[in-house]
C-alpha positions as CSV (number, residue, x, y, z in Angstrom):
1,X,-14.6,-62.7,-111.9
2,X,-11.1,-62.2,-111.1
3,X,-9.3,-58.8,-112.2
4,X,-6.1,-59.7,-112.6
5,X,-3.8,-58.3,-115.3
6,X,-0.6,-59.2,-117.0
7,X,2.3,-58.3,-115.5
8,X,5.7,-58.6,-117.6
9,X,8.2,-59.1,-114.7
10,X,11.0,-60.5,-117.2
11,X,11.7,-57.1,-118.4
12,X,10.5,-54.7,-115.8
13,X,13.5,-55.1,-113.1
14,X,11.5,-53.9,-110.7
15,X,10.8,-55.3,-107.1
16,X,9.5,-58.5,-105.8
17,X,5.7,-58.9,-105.2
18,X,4.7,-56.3,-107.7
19,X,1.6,-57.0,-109.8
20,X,-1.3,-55.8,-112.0
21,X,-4.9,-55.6,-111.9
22,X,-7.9,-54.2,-114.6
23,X,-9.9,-51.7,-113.3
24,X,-12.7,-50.1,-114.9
25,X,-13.4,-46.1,-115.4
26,X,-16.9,-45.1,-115.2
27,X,-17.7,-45.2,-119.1
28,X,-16.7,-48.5,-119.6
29,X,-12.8,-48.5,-120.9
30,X,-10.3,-51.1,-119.0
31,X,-7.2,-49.6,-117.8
32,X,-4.1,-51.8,-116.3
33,X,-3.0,-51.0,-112.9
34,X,0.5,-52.0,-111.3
35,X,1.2,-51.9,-107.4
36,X,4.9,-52.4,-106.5
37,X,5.3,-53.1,-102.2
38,X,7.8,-51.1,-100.4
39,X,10.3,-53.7,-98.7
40,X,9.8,-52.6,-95.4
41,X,6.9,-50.7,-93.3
42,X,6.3,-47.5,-96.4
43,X,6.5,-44.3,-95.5
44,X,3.5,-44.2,-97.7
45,X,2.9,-44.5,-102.0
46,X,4.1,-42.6,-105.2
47,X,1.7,-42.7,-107.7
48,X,3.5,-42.3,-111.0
49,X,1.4,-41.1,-113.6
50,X,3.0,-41.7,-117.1
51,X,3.5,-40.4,-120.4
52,X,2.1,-40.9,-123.5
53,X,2.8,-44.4,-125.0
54,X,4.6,-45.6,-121.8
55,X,2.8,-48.4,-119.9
56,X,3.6,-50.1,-116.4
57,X,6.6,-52.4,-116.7
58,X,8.6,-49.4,-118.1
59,X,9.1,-47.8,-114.5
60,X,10.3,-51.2,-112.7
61,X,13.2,-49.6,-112.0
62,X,11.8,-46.5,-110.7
63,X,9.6,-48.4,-108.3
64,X,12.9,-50.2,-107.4
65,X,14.1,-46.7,-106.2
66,X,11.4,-45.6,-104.5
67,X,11.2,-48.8,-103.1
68,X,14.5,-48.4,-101.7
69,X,13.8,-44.9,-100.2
70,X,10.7,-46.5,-98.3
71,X,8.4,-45.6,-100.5
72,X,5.0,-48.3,-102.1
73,X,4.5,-47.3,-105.8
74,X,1.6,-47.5,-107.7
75,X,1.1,-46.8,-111.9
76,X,-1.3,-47.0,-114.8
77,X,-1.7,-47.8,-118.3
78,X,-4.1,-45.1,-119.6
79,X,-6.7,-46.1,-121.8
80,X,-5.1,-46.0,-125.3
81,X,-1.6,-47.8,-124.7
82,X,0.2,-50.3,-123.1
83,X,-2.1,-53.4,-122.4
84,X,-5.5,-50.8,-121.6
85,X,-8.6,-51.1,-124.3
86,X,-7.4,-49.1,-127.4
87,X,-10.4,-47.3,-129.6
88,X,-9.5,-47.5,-133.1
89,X,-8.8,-50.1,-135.2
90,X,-5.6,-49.3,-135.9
91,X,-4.3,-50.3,-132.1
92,X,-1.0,-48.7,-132.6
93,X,-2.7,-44.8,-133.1
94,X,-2.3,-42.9,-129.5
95,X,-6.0,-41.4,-129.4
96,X,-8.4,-39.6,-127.3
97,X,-11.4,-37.5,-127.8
98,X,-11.3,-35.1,-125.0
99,X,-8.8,-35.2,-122.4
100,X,-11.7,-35.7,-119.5
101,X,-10.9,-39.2,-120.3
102,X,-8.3,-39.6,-118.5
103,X,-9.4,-38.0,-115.2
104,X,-11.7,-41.2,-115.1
105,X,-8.9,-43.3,-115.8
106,X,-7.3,-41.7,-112.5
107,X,-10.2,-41.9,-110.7
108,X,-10.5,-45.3,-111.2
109,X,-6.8,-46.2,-110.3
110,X,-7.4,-44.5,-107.0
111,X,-10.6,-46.1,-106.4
112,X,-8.4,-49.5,-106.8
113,X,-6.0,-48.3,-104.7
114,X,-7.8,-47.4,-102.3
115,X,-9.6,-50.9,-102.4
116,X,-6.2,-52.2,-102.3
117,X,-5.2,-50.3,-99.2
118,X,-2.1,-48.7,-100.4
119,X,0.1,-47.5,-97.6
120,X,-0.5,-43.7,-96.7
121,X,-0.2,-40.7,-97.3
122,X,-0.1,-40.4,-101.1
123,X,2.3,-38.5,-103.1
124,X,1.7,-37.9,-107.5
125,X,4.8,-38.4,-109.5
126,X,3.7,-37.9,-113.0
127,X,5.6,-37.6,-116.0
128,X,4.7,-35.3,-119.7
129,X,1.8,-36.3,-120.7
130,X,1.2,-37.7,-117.0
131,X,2.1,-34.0,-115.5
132,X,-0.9,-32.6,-117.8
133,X,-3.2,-35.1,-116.3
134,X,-2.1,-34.7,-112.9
135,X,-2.5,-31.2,-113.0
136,X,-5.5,-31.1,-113.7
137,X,-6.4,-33.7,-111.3
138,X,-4.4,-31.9,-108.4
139,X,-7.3,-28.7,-109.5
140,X,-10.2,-30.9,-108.0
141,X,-10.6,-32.6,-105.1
142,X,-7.6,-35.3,-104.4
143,X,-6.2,-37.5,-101.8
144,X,-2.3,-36.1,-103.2
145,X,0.2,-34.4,-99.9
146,X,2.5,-33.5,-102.7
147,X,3.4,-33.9,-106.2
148,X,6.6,-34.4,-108.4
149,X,6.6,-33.5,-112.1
150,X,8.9,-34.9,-114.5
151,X,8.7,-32.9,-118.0
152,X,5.3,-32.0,-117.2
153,X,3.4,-31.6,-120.6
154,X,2.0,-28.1,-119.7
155,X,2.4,-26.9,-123.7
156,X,3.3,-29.0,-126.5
157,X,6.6,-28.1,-128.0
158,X,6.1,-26.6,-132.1
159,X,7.2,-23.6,-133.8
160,X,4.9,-20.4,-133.3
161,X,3.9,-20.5,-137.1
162,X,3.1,-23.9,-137.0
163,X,0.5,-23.2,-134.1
164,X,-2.2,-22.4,-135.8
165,X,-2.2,-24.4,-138.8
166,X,-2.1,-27.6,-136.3
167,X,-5.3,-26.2,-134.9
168,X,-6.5,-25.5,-138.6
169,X,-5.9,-28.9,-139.0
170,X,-6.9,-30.7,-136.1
171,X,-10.2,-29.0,-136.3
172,X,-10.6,-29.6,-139.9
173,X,-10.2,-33.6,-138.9
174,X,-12.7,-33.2,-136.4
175,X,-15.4,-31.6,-139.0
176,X,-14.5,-33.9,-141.8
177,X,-13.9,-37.4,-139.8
178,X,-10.1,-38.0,-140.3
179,X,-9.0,-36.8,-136.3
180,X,-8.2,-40.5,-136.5
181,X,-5.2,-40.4,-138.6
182,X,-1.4,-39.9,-137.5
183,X,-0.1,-36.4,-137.1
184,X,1.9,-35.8,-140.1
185,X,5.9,-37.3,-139.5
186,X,4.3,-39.7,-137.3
187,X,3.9,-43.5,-138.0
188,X,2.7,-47.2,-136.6
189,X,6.0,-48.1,-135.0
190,X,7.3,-47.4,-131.6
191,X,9.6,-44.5,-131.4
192,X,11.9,-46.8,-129.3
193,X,12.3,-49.3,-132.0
194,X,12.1,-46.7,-134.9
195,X,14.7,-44.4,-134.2
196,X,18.5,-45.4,-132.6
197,X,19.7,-44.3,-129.5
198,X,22.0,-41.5,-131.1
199,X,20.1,-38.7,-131.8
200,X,17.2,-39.5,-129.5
201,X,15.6,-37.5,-127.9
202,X,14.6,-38.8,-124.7
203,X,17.8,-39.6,-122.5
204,X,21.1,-39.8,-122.6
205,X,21.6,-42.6,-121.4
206,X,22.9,-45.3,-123.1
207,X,21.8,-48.0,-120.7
208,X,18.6,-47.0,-120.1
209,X,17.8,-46.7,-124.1
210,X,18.5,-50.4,-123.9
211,X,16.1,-50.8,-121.1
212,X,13.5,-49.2,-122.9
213,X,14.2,-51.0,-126.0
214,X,14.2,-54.4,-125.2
215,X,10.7,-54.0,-123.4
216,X,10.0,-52.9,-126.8
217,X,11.1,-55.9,-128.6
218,X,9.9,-58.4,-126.3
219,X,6.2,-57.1,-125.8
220,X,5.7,-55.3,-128.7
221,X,1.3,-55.6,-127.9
222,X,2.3,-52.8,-125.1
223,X,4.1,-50.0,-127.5
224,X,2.5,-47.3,-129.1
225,X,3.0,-45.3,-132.7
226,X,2.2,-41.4,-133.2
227,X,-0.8,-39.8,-131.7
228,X,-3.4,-38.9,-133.5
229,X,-5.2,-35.4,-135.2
230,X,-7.6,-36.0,-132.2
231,X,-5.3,-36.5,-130.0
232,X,-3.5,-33.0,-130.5
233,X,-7.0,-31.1,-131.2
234,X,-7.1,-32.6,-127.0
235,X,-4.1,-32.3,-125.9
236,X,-3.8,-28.4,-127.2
237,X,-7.0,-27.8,-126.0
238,X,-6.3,-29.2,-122.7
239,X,-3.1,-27.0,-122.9
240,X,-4.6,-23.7,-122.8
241,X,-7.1,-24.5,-120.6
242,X,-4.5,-25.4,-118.0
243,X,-3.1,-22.1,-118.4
244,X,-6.0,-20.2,-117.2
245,X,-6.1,-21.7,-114.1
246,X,-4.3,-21.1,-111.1
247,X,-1.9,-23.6,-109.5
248,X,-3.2,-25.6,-106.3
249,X,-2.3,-24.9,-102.9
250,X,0.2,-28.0,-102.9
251,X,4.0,-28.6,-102.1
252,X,5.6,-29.3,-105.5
253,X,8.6,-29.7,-107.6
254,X,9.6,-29.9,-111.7
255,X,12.2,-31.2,-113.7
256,X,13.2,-30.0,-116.8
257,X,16.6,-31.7,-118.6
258,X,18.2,-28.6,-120.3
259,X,17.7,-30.8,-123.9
260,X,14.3,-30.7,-123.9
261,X,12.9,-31.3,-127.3
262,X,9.2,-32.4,-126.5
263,X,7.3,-30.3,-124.2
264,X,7.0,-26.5,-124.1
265,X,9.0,-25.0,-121.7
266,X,7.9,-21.7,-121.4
267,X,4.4,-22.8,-119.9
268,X,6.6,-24.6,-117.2
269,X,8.8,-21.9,-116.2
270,X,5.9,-19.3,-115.9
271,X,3.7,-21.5,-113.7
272,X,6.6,-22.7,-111.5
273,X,7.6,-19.2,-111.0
274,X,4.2,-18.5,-109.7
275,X,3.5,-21.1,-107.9
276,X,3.5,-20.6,-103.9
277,X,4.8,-24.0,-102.9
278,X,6.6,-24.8,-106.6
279,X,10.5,-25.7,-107.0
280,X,11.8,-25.7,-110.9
281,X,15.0,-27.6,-110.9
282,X,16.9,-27.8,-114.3
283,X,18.9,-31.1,-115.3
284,X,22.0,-29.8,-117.1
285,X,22.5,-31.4,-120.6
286,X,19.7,-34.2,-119.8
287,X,16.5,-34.9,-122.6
288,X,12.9,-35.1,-121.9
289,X,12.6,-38.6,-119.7
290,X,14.5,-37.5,-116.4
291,X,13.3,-40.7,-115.3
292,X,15.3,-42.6,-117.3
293,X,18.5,-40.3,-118.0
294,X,22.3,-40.9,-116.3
295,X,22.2,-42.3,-112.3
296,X,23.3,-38.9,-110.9
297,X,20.4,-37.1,-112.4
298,X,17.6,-39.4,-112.0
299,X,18.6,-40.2,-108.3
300,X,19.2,-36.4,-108.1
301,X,15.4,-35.8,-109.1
302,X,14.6,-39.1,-107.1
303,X,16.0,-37.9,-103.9
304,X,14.8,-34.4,-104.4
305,X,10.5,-36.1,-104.7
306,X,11.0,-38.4,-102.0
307,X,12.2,-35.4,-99.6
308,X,9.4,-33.3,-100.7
309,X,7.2,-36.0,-100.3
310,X,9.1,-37.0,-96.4
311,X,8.5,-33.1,-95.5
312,X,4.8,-33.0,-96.9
């Protein structure tokens, strides 16, 4: 049976020849995975490990970049968003149980890559959400030479006060059956689509707001609404365990835009201070998706990977 996935190229702008395919993590879930060629012989393959509610065809572009720089890219749709097997019902709820999860989501997209033959030596680029599971994965044993982090989601970014009534709560919704519902403020729709591009607070970038927006509009089956109780009773917990741990023995750099409004920053600068091999640069007046901010910063923060990687 053939595993071949959808791929939206109409709205992806990325390069020629790039595709999907499912792949299957070891307790049963189906997650999308997108390969993007290098044009030319690669000097080996980002993996780009995403945020929450982001799926493939959002980092065309990116892939384009890399792609220019030499560079083969590969990507995933965790479980839980974009075109991957959602759990609830209510298919627009970002949920998890445990954050394990998605370290078999990863290793299943490097089993497929591997399968695939992907162009070596491998390199993580992983954004929020994406950072927090690459972390973690770069804390076992993995085939990365070096890793990029975007806005890594090492803390979640909330008032001191309001820390522990969200685990009050959280845990509460775990006893009583109800981690299923929204985080309070959160809703069904897209944030993309809900809220207008002033004000946002993702990028700056007027352009690329467009760019997300109208992948938005035209497959709407691939956004995602608010996380869930569950999700956060995860994601904190996955947090603080982080933060015992002590940073692997890796070449690495971080972004951080100097707007950021989504992930804690204080858990970034302390690792990246004490990490050996670590680089924190900081994106003057830019928002949480460096990614997808004004050219000169995300080539900035392009350039910057890709030389890491090139030195690695």
């Amino acid at each position: 049976m053939s595993n071949q996935a959808p791929f939206f190229h109409d709205v992806a702008e990325g390069p020629s020849g790039a595709r999907a395919l499912w792949a299957t993590p070891s307790d049963g879930a189906r997650v999308r995975v997108g390969f993007w060629p290098a044009p030319r012989a690669a000097k080996g393959t980002v993996f780009l490990l995403p945020g929450r509610s982001e799926y493939l065809e959002k980092y065309g572009r990116t892939a384009a970049e890399l792609a220019e720089r030499g560079y083969a890219m590969v990507s995933i749709d965790w479980r839980g968003q974009g075109l991957a097997s959602r759990a609830l019902p209510d298919p627009m709820t970002g949920h998890i149980g445990d954050f394990a999860e998605y370290q078999r989501d990863i290793e299943a997209m490097i089993d497929l890559a591997q399968a695939q033959s992907m162009p070596e030596p491998w390199h993580m680029l992983a954004h929020s959400m994406g950072g927090g599971i690459g972390l973690r994965t770069l804390m076992g044993a993995h085939p990365f030479k070096a890793a990029a982090f975007s806005a890594p989601m090492w803390g979640i970014l909330m008032a001191a006060w309001l820390r522990p009534i969200a685990m009050a709560l959280t845990t509460a919704a775990r006893w009583f059956s109800f981690e299923d519902r929204y985080i309070p403020g959160t809703k069904a729709r897209t944030y993309v689509l809900e809220q207008g591009f002033a004000g946002n607070t993702l990028t700056t970038d007027a352009s690329m707001w467009d760019y997300m927006h109208r992948q938005a509009e035209a497959h709407p089956e691939m956004t995602l609404g608010g996380p869930s109780l569950g999700w956060l009773k995860a994601a904190l917990a996955e947090c603080h365990d982080l933060s015992l741990l002590p940073s692997p023995d890796l070449p690495v750099i971080a972004a951080l835009g100097s707007a950021e409004k989504i992930v804690h920053l204080g858990p970034v600068h302390a690792r990246m201070a004490a990490w050996p091999k670590g680089k924190l640069t900081l994106y003057q007046g830019a928002e949480h998706e460096v990614l997808m901010e004004r050219p000169a910063t995300r080539l900035r923060f392009l350039d910057e990977a890709t030389a890491l990687f090139g030195a690695a």
